[in-house]
C-alpha positions as CSV (number, residue, x, y, z in Angstrom):
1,X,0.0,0.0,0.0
2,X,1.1,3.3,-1.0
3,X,1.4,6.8,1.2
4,X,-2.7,7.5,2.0
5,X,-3.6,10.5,0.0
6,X,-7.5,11.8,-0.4
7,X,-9.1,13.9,-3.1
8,X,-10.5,17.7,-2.6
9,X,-14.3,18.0,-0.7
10,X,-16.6,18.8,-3.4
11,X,-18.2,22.3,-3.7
12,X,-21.2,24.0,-5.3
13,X,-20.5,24.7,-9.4
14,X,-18.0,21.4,-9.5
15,X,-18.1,19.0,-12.3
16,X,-18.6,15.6,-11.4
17,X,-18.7,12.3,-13.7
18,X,-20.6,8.9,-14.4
19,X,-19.3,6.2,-15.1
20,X,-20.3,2.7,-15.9
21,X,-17.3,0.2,-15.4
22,X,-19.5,-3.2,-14.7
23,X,-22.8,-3.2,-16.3
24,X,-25.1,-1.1,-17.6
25,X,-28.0,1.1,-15.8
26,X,-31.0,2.5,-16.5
27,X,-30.5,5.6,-18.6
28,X,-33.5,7.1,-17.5
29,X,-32.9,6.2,-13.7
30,X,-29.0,7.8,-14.2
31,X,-30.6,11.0,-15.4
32,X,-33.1,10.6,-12.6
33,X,-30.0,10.5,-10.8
34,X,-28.2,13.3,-12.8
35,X,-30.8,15.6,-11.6
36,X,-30.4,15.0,-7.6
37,X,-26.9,16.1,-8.4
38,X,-27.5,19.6,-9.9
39,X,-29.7,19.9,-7.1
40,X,-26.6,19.4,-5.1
41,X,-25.2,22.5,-7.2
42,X,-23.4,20.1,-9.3
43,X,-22.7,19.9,-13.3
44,X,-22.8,16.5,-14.7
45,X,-21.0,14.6,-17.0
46,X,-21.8,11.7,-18.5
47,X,-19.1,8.8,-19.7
48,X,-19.5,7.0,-23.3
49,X,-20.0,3.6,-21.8
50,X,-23.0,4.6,-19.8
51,X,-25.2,4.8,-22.7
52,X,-23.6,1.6,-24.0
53,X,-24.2,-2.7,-23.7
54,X,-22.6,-5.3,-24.2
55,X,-24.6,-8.3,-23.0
56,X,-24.3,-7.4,-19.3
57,X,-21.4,-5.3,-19.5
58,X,-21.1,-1.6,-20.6
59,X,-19.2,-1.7,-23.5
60,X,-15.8,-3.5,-23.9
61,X,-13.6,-3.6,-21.2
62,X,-11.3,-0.9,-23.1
63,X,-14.2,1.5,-23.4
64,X,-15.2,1.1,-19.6
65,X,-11.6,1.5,-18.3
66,X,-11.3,4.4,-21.2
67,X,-14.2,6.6,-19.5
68,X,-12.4,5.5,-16.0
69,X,-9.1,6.7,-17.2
70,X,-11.4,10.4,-19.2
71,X,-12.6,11.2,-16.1
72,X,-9.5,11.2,-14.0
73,X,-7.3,13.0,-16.4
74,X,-10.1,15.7,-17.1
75,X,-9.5,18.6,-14.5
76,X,-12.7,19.5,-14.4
77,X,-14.2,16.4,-13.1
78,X,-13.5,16.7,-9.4
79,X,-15.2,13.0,-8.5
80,X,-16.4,10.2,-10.3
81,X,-19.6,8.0,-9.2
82,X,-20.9,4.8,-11.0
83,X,-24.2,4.5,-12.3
84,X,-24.3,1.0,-10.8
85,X,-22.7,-2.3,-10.2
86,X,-23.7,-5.9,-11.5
87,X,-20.8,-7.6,-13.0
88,X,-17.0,-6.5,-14.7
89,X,-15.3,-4.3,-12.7
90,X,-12.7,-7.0,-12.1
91,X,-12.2,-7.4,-15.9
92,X,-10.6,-4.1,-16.3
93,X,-8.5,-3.7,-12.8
94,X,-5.4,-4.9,-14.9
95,X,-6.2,-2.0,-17.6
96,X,-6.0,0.7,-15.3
97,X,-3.4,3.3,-15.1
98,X,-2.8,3.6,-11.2
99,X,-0.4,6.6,-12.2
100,X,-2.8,8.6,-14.0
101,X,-5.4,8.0,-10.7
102,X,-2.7,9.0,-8.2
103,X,-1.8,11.7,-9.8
104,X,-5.2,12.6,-9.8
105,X,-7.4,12.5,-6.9
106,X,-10.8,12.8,-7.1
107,X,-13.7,10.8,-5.3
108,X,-14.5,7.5,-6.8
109,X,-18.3,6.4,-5.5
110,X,-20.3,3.1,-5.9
111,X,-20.5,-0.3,-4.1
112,X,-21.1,-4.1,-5.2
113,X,-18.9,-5.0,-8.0
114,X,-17.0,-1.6,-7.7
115,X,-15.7,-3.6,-4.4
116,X,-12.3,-4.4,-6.7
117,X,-11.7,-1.2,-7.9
118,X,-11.9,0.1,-4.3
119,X,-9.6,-2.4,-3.5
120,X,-7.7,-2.2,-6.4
121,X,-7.0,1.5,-6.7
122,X,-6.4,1.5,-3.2
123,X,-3.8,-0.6,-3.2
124,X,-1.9,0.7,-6.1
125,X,-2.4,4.5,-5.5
126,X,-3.4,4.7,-1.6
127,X,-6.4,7.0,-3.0
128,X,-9.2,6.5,-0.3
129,X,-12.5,6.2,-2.2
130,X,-16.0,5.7,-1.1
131,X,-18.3,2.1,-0.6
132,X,-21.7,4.5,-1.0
133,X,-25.5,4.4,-2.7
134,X,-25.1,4.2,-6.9
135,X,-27.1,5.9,-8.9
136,X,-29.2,3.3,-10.7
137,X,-30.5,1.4,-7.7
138,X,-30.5,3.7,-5.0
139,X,-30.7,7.3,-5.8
140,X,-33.0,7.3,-8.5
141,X,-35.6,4.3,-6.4
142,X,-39.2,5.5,-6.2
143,X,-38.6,5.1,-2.4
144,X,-35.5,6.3,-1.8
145,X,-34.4,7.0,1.8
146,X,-33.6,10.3,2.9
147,X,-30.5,9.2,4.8
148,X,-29.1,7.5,1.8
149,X,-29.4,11.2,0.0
150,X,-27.9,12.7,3.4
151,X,-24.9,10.4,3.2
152,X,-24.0,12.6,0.3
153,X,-23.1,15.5,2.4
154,X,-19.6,14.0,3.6
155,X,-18.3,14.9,0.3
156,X,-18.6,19.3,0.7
157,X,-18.2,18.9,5.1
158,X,-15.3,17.0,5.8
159,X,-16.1,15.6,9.4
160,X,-15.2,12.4,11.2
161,X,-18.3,10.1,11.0
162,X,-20.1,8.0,14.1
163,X,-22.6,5.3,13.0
164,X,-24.1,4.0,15.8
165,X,-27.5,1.4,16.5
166,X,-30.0,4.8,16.0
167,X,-30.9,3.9,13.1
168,X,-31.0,-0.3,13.5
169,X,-30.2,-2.2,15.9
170,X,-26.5,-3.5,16.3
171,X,-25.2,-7.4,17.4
172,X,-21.7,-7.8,19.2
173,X,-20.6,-11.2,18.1
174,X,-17.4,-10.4,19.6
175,X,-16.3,-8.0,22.0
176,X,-13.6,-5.5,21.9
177,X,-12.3,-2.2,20.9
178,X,-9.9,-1.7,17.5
179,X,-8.5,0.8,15.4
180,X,-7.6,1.1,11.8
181,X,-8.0,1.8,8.0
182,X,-11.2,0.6,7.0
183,X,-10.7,-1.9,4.1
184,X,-13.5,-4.3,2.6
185,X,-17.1,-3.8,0.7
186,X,-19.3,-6.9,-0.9
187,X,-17.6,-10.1,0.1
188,X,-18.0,-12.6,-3.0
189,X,-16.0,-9.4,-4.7
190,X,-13.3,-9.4,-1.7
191,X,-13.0,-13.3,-2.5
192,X,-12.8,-12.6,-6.4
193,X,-9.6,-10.5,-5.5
194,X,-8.1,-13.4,-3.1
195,X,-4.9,-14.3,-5.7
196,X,-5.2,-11.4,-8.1
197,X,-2.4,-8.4,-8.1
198,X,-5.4,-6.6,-6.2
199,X,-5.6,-9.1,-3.6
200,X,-6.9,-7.3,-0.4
201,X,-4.6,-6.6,2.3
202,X,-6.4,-6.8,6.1
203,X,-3.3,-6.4,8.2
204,X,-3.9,-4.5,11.0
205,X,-6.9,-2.6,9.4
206,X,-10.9,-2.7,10.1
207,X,-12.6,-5.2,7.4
208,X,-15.9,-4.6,6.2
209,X,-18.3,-7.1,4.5
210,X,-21.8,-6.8,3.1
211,X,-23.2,-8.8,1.1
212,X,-27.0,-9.5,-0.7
213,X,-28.6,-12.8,-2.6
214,X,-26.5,-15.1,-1.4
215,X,-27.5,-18.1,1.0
216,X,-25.3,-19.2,4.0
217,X,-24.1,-22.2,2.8
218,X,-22.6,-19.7,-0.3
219,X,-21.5,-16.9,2.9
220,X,-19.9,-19.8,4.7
221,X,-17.6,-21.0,1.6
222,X,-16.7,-17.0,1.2
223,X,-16.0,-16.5,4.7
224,X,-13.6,-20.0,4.9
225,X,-11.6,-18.6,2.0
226,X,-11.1,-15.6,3.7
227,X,-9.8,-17.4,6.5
228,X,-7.7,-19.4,5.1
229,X,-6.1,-16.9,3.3
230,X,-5.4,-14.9,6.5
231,X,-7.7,-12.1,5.9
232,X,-9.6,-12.6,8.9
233,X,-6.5,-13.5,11.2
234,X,-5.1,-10.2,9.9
235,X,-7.9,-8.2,10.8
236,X,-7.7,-5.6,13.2
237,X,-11.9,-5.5,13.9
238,X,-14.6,-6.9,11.7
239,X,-17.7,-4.4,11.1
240,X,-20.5,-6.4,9.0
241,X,-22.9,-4.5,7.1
242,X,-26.1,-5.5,5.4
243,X,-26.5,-8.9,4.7
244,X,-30.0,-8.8,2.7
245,X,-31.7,-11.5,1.5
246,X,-29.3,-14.2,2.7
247,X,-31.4,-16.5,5.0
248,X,-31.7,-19.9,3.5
249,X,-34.4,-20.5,1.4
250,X,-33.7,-23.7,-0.1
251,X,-33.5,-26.7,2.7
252,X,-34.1,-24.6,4.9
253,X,-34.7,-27.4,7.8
254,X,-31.1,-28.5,6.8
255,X,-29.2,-25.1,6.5
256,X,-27.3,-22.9,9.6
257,X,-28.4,-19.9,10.0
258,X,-26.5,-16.9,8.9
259,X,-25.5,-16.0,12.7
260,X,-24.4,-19.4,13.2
261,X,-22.5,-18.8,10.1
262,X,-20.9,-15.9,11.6
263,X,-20.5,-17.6,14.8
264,X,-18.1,-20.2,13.3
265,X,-15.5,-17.8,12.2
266,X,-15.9,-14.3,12.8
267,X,-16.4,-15.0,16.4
268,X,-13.2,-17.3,17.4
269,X,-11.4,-15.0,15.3
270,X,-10.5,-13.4,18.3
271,X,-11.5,-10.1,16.7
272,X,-13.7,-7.0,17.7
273,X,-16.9,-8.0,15.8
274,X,-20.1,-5.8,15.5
275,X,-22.9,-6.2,13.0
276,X,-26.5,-4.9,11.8
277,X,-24.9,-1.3,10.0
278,X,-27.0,-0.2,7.2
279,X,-24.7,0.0,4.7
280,X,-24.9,-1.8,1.7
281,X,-27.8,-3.4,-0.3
282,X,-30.2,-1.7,1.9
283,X,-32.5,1.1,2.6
284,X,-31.1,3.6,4.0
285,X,-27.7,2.4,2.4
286,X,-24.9,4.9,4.4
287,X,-21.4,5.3,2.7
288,X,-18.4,5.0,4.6
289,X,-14.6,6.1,3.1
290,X,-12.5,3.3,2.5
291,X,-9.2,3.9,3.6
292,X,-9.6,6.6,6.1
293,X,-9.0,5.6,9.8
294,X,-12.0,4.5,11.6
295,X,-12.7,2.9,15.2
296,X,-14.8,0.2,16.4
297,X,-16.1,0.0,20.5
298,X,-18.2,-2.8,20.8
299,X,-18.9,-2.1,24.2
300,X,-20.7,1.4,23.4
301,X,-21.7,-0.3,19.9
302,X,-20.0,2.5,17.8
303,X,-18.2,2.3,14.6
304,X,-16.7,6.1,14.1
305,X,-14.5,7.2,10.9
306,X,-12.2,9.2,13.0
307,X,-11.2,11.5,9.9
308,X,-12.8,12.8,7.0
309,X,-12.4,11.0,3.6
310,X,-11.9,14.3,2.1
311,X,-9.9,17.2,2.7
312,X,-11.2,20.6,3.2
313,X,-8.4,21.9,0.7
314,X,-6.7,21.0,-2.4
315,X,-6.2,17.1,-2.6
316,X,-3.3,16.0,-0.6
317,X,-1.4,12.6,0.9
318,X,-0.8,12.0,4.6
């Protein structure tokens, strides 16, 4: 991992861009989406690949990394958010250029499969970016939660951030306080990396995991790779986010439970673990800055982002 570094907050009459680098979205929903943002104060621009398909990807993989690659060179653009996720982000990590990003920093917005280009650019640039609400799916929803438009706001008042059980309730599943750079996003995407260039590094740092669709028995072969290949052993603290829709549906007389799941090896992972934050594929769906330090206190059932995932002046490294 390279020196930390974070990109300017965002202020009224900025440019910002869209991007689709997995699949494509809803055109009407992005300018649905398009819309909330010039209500922000924002100007909006548009990628090529956003308007584009390719079976279930947005273009090729050179004309999704191409808009990537637009919108960080343009000095305009001061952050970049994806329409939405689906599938093909990890199909054009290798294309990137990690130089062109660092020297560059903007915010880069979107969750689900834009888990490995979190963890990718992170990795190679040290550029913390931001596991928050995309376009298609959440800003543009008929029902729409006001606290996932609020979540916006981090990007124009840089402030530390303290996500507490107000809003749902919170489970220990293992006591303990821990501090660090908070890593992670959807976990079959954190498992995709597991043996790539982009693998994630845990050491010493606060992991978070969502994750949607997917039945325990599929949650317990994710979480097993994960510890066997030392993520969870490395771990500072575990934070778990939403887990929707992943109680067992088929067999369901001969399945564990997802906590039971969780129980098996979260909990004798002899790590700080606390779960139930509403971030993720949920509603409201909060975004958190990945990278920036954050802090975990089971025992007052906080998880606080100590510092801002933007700075309050030009972009700059730590």
């Amino acid at each position: 991992m390279r020196e930390v570094i974070k990109a300017a907050k965002l202020q009224p009459g900025d440019t910002v861009g869209v991007i689709a680098p997995a699949s494509c979205g809803d055109f009407d929903k992005i300018l649905v989406a398009a819309r909330f943002f010039e209500g922000l104060g924002l100007r909006v621009r548009l990628g090529d690949a956003v308007r584009q398909q390719r079976g279930y990807l947005a273009g090729t993989d050179r004309e999704r990394a191409r808009d990537l690659h637009c919108m960080f060179a343009d000095k305009e653009v001061k952050a970049v958010f994806c329409a939405r996720g689906g599938y093909g982000t990890g199909r054009i990590a290798d294309l990137l250029d990690y130089e062109l990003i660092r020297a560059n920093p903007k915010i880069f917005w979107g969750y689900s499969d834009i888990t490995f280009l979190h963890a990718a650019i992170f990795q190679r640039t040290g550029l913390v970016t931001f596991h928050g609400p995309m376009l298609t799916s959440d800003i543009a929803a008929d029902d729409v939660h006001p606290l996932t438009l609020a979540t916006f706001q981090q990007l124009f008042d840089p402030q530390p951030l303290r996500y507490d059980d107000t809003i749902a309730p919170l489970r220990v599943l293992a006591e303990g306080e821990a501090t660090g750079r908070v890593v992670g996003g959807n976990l079959s995407l954190l498992v995709s990396t597991v043996g790539t260039p982009f693998e994630i590094d845990t050491t010493g740092k606060l992991l978070f995991i969502e994750e949607v669709d997917e039945e325990p028995y599929r949650v317990d072969r994710m979480l097993n790779q994960l510890r066997m290949a030392g993520k969870l052993d490395a771990a500072a603290g575990i934070v778990l986010g939403d887990f929707h829709n992943c109680d067992p549906v088929k067999r369901k007389e001969a399945s564990l439970t997802l906590e039971e799941v969780f129980d098996d090896y979260l909990t004798p992972a002899g790590k700080p673990v606390l779960a139930g934050f509403r971030i993720g594929h949920c509603s409201p769906n909060l975004a958190i800055p990945l990278g920036a330090m954050g802090r975990i206190d089971t025992k007052e059932k906080t998880f606080t982002i100590v510092e801002p995932g933007v700075t309050d002046g030009p972009a700059a490294g730590e």
